[in-house]
C-alpha positions as CSV (number, residue, x, y, z in Angstrom):
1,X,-22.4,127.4,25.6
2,X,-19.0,126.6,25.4
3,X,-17.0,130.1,24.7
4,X,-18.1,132.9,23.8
5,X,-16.1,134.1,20.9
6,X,-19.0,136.3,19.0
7,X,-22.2,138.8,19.7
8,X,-23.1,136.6,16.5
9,X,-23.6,133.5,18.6
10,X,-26.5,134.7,20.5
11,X,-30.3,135.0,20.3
12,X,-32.9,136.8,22.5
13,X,-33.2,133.7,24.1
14,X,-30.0,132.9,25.4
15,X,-29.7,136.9,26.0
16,X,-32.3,137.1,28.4
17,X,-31.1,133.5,30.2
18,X,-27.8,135.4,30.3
19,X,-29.4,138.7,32.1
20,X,-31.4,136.7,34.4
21,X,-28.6,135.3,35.5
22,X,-27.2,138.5,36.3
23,X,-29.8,140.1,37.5
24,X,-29.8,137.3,40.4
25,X,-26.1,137.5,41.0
26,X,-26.0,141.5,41.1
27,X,-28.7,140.9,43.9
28,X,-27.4,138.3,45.7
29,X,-23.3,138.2,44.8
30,X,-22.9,136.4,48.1
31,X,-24.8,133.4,47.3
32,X,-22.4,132.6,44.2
33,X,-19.3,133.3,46.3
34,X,-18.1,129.3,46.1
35,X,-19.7,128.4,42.8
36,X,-16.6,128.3,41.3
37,X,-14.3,126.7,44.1
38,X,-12.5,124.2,41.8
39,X,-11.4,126.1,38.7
40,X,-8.8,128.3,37.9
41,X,-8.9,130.7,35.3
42,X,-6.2,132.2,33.2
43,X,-6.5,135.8,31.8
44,X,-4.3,136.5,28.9
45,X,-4.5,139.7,28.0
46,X,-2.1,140.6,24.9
47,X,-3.2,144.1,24.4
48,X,-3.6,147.0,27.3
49,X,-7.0,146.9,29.6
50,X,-7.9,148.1,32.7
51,X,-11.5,147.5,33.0
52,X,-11.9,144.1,30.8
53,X,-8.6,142.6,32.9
54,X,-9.7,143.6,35.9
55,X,-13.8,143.1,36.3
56,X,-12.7,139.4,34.9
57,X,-10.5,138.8,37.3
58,X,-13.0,140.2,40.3
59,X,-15.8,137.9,38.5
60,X,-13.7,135.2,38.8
61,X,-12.2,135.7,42.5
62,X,-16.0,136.7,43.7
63,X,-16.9,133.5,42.8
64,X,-14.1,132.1,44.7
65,X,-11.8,130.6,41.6
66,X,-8.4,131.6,41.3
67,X,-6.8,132.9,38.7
68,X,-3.3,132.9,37.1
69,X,-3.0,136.3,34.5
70,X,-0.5,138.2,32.8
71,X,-0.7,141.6,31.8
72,X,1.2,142.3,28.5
73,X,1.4,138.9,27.6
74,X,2.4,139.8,23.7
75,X,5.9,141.1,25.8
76,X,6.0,138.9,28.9
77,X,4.7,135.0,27.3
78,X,6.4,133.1,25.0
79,X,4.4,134.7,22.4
80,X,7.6,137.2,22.3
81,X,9.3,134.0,21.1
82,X,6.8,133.3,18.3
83,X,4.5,131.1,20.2
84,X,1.2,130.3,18.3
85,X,-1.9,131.0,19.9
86,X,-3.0,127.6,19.4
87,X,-0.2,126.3,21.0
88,X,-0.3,128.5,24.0
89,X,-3.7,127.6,24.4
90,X,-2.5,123.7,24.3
91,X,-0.3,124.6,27.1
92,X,-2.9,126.7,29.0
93,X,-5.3,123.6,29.2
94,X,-3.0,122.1,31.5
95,X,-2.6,125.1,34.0
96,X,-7.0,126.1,33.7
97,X,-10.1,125.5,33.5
98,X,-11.2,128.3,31.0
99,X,-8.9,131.5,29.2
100,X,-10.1,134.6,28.8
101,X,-7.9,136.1,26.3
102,X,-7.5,139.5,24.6
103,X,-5.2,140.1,21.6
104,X,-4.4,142.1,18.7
105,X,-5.5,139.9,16.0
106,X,-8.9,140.1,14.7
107,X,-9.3,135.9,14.6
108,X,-7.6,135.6,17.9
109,X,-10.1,134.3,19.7
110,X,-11.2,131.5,17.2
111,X,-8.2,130.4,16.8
112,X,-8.3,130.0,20.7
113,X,-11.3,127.9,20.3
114,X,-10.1,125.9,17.3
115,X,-8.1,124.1,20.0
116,X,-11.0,122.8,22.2
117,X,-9.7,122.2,25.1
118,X,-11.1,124.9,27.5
119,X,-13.6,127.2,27.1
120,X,-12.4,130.6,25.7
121,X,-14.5,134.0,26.1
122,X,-13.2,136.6,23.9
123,X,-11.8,139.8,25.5
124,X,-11.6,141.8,22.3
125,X,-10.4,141.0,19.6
126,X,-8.6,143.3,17.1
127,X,-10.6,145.6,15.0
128,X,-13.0,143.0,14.7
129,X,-15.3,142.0,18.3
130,X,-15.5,142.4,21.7
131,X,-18.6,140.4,22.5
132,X,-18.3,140.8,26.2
133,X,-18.6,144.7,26.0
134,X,-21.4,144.7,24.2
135,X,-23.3,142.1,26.8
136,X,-22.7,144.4,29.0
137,X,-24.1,147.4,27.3
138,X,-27.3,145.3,26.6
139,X,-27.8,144.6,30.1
140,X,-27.0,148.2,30.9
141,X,-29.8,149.3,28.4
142,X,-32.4,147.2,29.4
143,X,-32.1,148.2,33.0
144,X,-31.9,152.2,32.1
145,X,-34.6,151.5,29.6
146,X,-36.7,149.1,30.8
147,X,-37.0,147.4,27.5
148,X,-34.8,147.3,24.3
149,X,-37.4,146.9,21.4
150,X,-38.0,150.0,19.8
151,X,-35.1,151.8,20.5
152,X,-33.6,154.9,18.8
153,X,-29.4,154.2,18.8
154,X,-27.0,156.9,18.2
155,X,-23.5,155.4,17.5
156,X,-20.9,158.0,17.7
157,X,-16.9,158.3,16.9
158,X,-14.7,155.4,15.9
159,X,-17.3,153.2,14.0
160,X,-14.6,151.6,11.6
161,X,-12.0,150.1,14.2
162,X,-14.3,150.1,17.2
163,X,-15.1,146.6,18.3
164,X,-17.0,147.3,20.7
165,X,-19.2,148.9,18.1
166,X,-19.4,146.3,15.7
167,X,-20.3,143.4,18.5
168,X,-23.2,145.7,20.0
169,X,-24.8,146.0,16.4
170,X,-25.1,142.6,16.3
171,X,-27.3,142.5,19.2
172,X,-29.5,145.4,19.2
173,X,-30.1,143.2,15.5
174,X,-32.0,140.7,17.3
175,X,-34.7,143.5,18.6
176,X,-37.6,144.9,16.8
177,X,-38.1,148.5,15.6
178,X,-34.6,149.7,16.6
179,X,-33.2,152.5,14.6
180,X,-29.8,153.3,14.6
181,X,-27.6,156.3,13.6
182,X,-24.0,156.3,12.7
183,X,-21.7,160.1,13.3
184,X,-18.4,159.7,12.6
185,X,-15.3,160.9,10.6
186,X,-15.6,159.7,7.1
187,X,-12.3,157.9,8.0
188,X,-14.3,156.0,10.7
189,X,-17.5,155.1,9.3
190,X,-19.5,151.8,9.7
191,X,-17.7,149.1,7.4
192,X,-19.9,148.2,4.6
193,X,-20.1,144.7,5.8
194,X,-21.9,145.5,9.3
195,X,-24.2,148.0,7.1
196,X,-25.3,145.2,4.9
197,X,-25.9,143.4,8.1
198,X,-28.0,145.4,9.6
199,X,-30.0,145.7,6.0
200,X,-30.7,142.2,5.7
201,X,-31.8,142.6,9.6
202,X,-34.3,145.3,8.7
203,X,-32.4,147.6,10.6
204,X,-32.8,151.7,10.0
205,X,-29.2,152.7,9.4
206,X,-28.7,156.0,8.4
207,X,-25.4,157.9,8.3
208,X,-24.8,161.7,10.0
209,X,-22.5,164.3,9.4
210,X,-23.4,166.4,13.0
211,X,-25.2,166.4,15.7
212,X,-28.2,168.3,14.7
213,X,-29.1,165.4,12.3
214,X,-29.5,163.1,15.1
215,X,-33.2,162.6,16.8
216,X,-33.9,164.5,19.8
217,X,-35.7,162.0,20.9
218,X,-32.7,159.5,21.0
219,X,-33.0,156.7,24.1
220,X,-29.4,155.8,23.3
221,X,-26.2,157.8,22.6
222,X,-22.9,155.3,22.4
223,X,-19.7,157.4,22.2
224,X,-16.5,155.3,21.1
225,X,-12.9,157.1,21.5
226,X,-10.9,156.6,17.9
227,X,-8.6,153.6,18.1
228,X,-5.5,155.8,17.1
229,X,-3.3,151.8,17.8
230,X,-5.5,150.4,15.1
231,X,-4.0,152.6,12.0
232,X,-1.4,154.9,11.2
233,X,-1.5,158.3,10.2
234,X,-3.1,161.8,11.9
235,X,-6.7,162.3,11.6
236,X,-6.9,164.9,13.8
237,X,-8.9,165.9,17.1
238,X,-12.2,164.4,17.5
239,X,-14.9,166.2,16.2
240,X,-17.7,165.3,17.8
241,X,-17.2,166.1,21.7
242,X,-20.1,165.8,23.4
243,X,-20.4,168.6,26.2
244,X,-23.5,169.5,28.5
245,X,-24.3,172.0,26.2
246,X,-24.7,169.3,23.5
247,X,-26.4,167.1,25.7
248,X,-28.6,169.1,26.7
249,X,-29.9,168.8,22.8
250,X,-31.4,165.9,23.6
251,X,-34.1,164.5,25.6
252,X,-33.6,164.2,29.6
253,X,-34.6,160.4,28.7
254,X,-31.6,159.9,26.6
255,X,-28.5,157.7,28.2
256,X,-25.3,158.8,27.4
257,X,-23.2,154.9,27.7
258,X,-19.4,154.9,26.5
259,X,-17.0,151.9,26.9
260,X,-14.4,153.7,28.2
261,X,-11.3,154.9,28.0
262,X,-12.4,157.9,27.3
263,X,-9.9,160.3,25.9
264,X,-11.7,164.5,24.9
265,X,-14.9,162.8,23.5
266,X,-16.9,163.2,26.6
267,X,-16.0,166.3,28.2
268,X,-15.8,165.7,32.0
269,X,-18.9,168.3,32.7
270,X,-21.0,165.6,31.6
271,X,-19.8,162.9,34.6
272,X,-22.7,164.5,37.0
273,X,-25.6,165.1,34.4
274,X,-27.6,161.5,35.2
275,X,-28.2,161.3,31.8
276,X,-24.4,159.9,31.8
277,X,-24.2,156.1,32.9
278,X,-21.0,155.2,31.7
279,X,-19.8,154.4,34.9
280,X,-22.3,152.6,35.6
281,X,-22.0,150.8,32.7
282,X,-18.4,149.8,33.6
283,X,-19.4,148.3,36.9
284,X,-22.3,146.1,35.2
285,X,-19.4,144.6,33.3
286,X,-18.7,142.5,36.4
287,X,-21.5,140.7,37.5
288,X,-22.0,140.1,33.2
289,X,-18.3,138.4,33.5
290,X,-19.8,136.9,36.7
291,X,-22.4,135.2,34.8
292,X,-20.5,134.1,31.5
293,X,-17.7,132.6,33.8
294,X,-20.9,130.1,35.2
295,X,-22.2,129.5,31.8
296,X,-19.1,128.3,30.5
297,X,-18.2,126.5,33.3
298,X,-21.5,125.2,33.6
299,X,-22.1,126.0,36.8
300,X,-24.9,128.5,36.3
301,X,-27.9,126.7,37.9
């Protein structure tokens, strides 16, 4: 695999090649420490991160590459001069071996790849993907649960502008029996387009309007903060805030995963229920970026 620009790209297959993979490194991190000795790796990141930027760039120095990064590159890169991605990306090939990149465009990363010089892995990508989140929460999910067939999703909050939403769809699509429940602001429902996805999948979509429509029995709650820097205009304070008290609606089997930042969507009494893994979560991201840095680098053997 070559980048990884889209959830869309993969298969169970290549999923589970992907969390093996992981699985080994999270065990034994030490024995991958030089695997990547002769690469460099630039990490563009054009919009704000802190747990994207940085578990890349940990992935990448654990397994001994360096790495040459900017933070705000939309101010700090020539892209404040009108640089093209493409051509940045021309440029880039001759500093690296591989770019991640983040940016505020939805076709950023594909027009990344268009180039073909260096592998690109999509760091999020506008309203539209962030594929590598969603890895991540897959891998997080079949280690709570054990499995991920069968598996009764509650997505919750920004479901119109939340990438991370739309890439994890995409995979829980590939699994059998999963059921999946959408609660949001009708301003921030499920685009029509990832509905009729998850139609032609077979998927059980159905839309909620509070929490008491949502299964007890749920194995999965996903809270997403609203992506106020996506749209203008006030839409208010979240509604659905998800307290112990509301948790405690739900089954002592449910996980409670968020990608984080949060902002008043999970009120901090949750952080110590264990029901609430999206810490957890956050620190999986690094031996997932651990393991897509080797596959498309080829160096994951």
């Amino acid at each position: 695999m070559k980048h990884v620009l889209s959830s869309g790209q993969y298969t169970r297959e290549s999923l589970e090649e992907l969390f093996d993979l992981t699985d080994k490194i999270r065990n034994d991190t030490k024995a991958y420490a030089h695997k990547l000795d002769d690469k460099i790796i630039a990490i563009m990141f054009y919009e704000p991160s802190t747990r994207t930027r940085l578990s890349f760039e940990t992935a990448a120095l654990k397994l001994g590459a360096k790495i040459i990064t900017t933070e705000n590159a939309a101010e700090f890169s020539s892209a404040a001069k009108g640089e093209t991605i493409q051509d940045t990306v021309k440029v880039i090939a001759g500093y690296a071996d591989a770019m991640v990149i983040r940016h505020r465009s939805d076709t950023s990363a594909v027009e990344a790849a268009s180039v073909e010089k260096i592998p690109i892995i999509n760091a999020g990508a506008g309203k539209g993907e962030h594929p590598t989140q969603a890895l991540l929460d897959l891998y997080t999910i079949r280690e709570k649960k054990g499995k991920i067939d069968g598996m009764k999703v509650a997505i919750l909050g920004d479901l119109k502008y939340g990438r991370t939403i739309h890439s994890l769809i995409k995979l829980l699509s590939l699994y059998d029996n999963i059921e999946i429940y959408g609660l949001s602001k009708d301003a921030f429902m499920l685009p029509e387009e990832y509905i009729e996805m998850l139609k032609e999948k077979n998927i059980d979509y159905k839309i909620c309007y509070s929490f008491d429509e949502l299964p007890k029995d749920l194995d999965i709650i996903y809270h997403t903060r609203i992506q106020a820097e996506r749209f203008e205009g006030d839409f208010g304070k979240e509604e659905f805030i998800i307290n112990k008290e509301v948790l405690d609606k739900f089954s002592k089997d449910t996980i409670l995963l968020h990608p984080l930042p949060r902002v008043i969507e999970i009120a901090t009494d949750v952080d110590d229920d264990p029901r609430a893994c999206y810490f957890e979560q956050a620190h999986n991201g690094l031996y997932v970026r651990m393991a897509l840095l080797l596959q498309v680098l080829n160096k994951d053997k």
